[in-house]
N, C-alpha and C positions, 0 to 999 in steps of 0.2 A: 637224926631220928625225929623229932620235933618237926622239920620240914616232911616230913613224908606224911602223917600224923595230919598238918594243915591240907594239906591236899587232897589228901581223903576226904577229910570234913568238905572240902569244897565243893570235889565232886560229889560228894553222899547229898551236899544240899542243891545243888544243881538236877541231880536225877530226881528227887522230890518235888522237885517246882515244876520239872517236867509233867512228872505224872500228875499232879493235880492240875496242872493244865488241860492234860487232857482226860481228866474225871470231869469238870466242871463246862459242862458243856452247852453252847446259848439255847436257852429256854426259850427266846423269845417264836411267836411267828410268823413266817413268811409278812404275812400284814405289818407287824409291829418291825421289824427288820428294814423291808422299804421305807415305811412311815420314818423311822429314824433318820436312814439315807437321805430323803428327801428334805428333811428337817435339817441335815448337817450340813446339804448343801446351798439352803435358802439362807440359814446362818452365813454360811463365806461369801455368798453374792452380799449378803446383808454388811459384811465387816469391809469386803470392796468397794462399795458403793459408799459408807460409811468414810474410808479414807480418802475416794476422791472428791467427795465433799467438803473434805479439809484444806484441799489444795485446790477447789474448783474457783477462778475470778471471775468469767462470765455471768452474767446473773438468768442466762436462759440457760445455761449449763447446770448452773445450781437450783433451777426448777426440778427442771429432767430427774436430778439426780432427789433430790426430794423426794419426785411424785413416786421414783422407784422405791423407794425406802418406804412410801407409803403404803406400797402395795408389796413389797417383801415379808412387811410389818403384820398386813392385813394376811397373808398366806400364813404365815406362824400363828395367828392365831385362830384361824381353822383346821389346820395341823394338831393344835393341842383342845 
């Protein structure tokens, strides 16, 4: 009894998460949307370039990777 009971509740709160799912719907604008995208992915180029610069030994390699971080750095903050 108690087992059947749990499962209910489970699914009772499972269909509720649903539906507020789909009430709460993104406000944002086509503009602010992109602008995110865009921003999420200068972030991962930024966190890549970030790692091989921890393993980079050349010092013309560790320029490169620099000057990119410099200008990943500068796009972020015309983004924002």
């Amino acid at each position: 009894m108690s087992r059947g009971w749990e499962s209910k509740d489970v699914e009772s709160r499972q269909e509720e998460a649903l539906a507020r799912r789909d009430v709460q719907k993104d406000t944002r604008t086509p503009e602010e949307i992109e602008r995110d995208q865009k921003r999420q992915s200068i972030l991962l180029s930024r966190q890549r370039v970030l790692n091989d610069l921890e393993r980079a030994t050349h010092p013309r390699y560790k320029k490169q990777l620099q000057e990119s971080l410099k200008f990943l750095n500068q796009q972020l903050d015309d983004i924002d």
